[in-house]
C-alpha positions as CSV (number, residue, x, y, z in Angstrom):
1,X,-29.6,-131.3,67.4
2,X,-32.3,-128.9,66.4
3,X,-31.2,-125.7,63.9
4,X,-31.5,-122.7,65.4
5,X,-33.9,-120.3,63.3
6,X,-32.4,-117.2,61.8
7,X,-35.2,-114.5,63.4
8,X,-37.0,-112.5,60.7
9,X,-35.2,-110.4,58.6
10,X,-38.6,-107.5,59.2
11,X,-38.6,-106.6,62.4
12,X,-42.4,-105.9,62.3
13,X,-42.7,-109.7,61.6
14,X,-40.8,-110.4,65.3
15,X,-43.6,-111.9,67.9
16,X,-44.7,-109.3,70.0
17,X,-43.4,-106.5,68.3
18,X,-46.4,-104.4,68.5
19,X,-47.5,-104.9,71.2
20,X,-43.8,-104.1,73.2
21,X,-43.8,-100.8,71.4
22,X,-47.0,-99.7,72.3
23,X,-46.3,-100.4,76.1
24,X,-43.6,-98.5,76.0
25,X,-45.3,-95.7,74.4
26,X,-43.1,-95.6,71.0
27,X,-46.2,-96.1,68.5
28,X,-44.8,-93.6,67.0
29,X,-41.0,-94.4,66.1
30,X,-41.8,-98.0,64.9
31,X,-43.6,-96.8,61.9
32,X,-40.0,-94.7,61.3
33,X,-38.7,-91.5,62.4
34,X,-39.4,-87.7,61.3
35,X,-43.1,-87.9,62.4
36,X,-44.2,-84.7,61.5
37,X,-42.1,-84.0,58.5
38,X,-43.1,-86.7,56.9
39,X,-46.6,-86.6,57.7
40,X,-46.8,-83.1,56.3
41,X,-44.9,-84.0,52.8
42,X,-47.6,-87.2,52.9
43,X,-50.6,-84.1,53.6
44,X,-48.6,-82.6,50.8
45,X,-48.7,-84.9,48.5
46,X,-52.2,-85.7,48.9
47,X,-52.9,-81.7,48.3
48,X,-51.0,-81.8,45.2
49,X,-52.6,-84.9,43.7
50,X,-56.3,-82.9,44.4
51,X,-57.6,-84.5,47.2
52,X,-60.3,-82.6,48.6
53,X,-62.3,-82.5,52.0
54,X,-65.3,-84.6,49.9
55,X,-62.7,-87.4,48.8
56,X,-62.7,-90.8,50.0
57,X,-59.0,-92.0,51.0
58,X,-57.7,-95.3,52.0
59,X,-54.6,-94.9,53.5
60,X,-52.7,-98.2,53.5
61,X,-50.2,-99.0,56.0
62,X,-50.9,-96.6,58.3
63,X,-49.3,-97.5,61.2
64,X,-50.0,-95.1,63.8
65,X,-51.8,-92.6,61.8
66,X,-48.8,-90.3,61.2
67,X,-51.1,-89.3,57.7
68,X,-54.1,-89.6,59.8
69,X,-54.0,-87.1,62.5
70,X,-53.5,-84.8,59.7
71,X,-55.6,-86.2,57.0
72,X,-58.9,-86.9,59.6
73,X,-59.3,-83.3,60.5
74,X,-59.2,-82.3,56.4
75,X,-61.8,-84.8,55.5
76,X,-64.8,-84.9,55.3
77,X,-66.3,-86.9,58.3
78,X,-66.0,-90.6,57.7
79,X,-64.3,-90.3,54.6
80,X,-61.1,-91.6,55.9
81,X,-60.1,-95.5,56.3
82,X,-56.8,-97.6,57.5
83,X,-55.4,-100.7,56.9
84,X,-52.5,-102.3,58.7
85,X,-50.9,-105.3,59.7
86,X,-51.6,-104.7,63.0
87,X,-54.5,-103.3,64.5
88,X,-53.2,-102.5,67.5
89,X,-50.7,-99.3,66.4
90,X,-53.8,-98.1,64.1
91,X,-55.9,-98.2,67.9
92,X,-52.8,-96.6,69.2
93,X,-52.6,-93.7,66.9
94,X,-56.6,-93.1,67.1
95,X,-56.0,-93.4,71.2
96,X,-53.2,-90.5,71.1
97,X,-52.6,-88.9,67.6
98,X,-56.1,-87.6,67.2
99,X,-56.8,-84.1,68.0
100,X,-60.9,-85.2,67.5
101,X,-60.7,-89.0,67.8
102,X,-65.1,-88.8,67.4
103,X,-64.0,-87.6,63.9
104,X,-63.2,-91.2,62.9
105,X,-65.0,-94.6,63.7
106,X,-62.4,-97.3,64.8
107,X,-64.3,-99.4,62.5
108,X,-62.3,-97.5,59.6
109,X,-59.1,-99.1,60.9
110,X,-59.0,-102.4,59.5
111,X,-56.4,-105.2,60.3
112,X,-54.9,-106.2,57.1
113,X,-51.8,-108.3,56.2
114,X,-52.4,-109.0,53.0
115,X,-53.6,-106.3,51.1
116,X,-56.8,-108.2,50.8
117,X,-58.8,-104.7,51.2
118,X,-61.2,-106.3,53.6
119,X,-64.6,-104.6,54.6
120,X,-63.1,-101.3,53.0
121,X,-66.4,-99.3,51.4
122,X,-66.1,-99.5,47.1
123,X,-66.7,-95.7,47.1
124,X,-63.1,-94.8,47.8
125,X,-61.4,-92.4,45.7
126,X,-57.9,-92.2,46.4
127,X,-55.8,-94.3,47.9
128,X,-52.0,-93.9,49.6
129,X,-49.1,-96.5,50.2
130,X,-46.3,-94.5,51.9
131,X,-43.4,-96.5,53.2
132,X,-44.8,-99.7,53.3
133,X,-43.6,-101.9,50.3
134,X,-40.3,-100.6,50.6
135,X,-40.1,-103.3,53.6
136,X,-41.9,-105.9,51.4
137,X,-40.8,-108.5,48.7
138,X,-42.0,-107.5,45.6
139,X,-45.4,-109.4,45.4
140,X,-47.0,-107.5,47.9
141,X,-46.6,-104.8,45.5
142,X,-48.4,-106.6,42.6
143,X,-50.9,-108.1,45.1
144,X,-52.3,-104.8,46.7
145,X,-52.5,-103.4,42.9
146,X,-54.3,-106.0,41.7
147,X,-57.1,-106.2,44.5
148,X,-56.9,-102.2,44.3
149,X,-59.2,-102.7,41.2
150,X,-62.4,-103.9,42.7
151,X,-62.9,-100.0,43.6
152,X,-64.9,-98.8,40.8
153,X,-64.5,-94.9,42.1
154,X,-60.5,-95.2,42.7
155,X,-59.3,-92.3,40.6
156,X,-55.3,-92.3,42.1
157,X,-53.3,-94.8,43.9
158,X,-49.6,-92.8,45.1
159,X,-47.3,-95.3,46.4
160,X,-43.4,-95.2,47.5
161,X,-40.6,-97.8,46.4
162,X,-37.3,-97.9,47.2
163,X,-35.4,-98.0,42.6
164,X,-32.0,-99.3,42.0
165,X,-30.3,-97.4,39.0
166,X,-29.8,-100.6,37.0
167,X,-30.1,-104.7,36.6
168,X,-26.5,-105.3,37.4
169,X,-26.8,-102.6,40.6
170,X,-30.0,-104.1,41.9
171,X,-28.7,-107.0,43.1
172,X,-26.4,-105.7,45.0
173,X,-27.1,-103.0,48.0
174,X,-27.7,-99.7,46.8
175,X,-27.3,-96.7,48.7
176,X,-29.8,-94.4,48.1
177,X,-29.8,-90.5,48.2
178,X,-30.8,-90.3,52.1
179,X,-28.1,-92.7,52.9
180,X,-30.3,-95.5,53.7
181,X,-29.0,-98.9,52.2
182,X,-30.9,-100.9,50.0
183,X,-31.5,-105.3,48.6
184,X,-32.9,-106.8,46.6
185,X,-34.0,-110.1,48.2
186,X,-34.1,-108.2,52.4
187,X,-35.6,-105.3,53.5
188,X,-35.7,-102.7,53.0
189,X,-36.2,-104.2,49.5
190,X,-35.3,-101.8,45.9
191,X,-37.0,-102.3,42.5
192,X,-36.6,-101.2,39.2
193,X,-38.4,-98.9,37.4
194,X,-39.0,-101.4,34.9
195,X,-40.6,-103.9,37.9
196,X,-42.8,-100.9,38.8
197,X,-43.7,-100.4,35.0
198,X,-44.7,-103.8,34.4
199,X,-46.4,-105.0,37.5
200,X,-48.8,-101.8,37.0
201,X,-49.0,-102.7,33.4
202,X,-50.5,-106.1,34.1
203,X,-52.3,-105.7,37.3
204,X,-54.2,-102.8,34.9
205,X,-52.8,-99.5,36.1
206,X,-51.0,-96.4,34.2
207,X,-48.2,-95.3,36.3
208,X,-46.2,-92.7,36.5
209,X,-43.0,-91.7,38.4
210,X,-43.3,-88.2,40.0
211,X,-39.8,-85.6,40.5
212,X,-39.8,-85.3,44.0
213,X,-37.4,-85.9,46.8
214,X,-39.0,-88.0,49.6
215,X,-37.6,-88.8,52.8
216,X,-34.6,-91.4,52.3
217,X,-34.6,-91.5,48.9
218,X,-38.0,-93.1,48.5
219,X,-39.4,-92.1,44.8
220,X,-43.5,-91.9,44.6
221,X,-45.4,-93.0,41.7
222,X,-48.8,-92.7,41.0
223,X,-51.1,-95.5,39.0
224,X,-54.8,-94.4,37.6
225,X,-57.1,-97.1,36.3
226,X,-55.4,-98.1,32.4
């Protein structure tokens, strides 16, 4: 008798995931609720770190360009790029989310799984995680750090995690300020300061945790070439 698999504990790992959502025309709720709020505290954030129109951003995990649409008409033309697991919801936001879609090539959307950074210019200047390594175990964290490095003009990577208070807290499920629920070894996955702290210690970043409430509870850091 064959075992039957337990399906994946990501949903955006399911077969066909993408592509189901998109038919349906919900490119937007996959990548998580409170579109436009949380696109604007992303625009925000970006603002407040001193991104300017002449900036080069890479925003990672975009999903359907919820930062996009907002960041593409700020920027400078082609001074925006995208990276996401799937390729599709990046086309999808560019085919609906765009108020100028010939602001920004399609080749700036860039399929990546891995944080591998693939055909990404070097002269990128800032770059944004937001969301996306809260549903990932804790090497894809160190991973995207580490390959960060190879841009020589990256002045600020800001990123989101999920923190549990404590060791002994961590593993079990936190509940953070929003109310979402948080593990240590299943999405949507918590860290510990300390993790943050030392995997930007040796992947050779200076980070720092910024005061500000995010939506559910995430906390933002920000890591600048040590």
């Amino acid at each position: 008798m064959t075992a039957r698999r337990s399906p994946p504990a990501n949903p955006y790992e399911v077969s066909g995931f993408y592509d189901t959502a998109i038919a349906a025309g919900r490119h937007r709720e996959v990548v998580g609720g409170r579109w436009d709020e949380t696109g604007r505290i992303q625009m925000e954030i970006l603002r407040d770190a001193g991104v300017l129109p002449h900036h080069h951003l890479l925003d990672i995990g975009a999903g359907s360009l919820r930062l996009g649409c907002k960041a593409v008409p700020y920027l400078d033309p082609g001074h925006y790029w995208a990276t996401d697991a799937s390729r599709e919801i990046l086309l999808a936001g560019h085919r609906n989310e765009l108020a100028d879609p010939d602001r920004l090539n399609p080749r700036h959307l860039v399929r990546d799984a891995s944080f591998d950074f693939p055909a990404i210019p070097d002269d990128i200047t800032h770059a944004i995680a937001f969301a996306v390594f809260p549903h990932l175990p804790m090497a894809y964290l160190r991973r995207a750090l580490s390959n960060l490095k190879r841009f020589s003009k990256l002045e600020l990577v800001l990123f989101t995690v999920f923190l549990a208070p404590d060791a002994p807290a961590a593993a079990s499920p936190v509940r953070q300020p929003d109310g979402v629920v948080t593990h240590d070894i299943r999405p949507p996955y918590h860290l510990l300061q300390a993790d943050v702290a030392h995997i930007a210690a040796t992947t050779g970043w200076h980070v720092l945790r910024q005061d500000r409430m995010l939506p559910r509870g995430q906390v933002l850091f920000t890591a600048c070439p040590a």
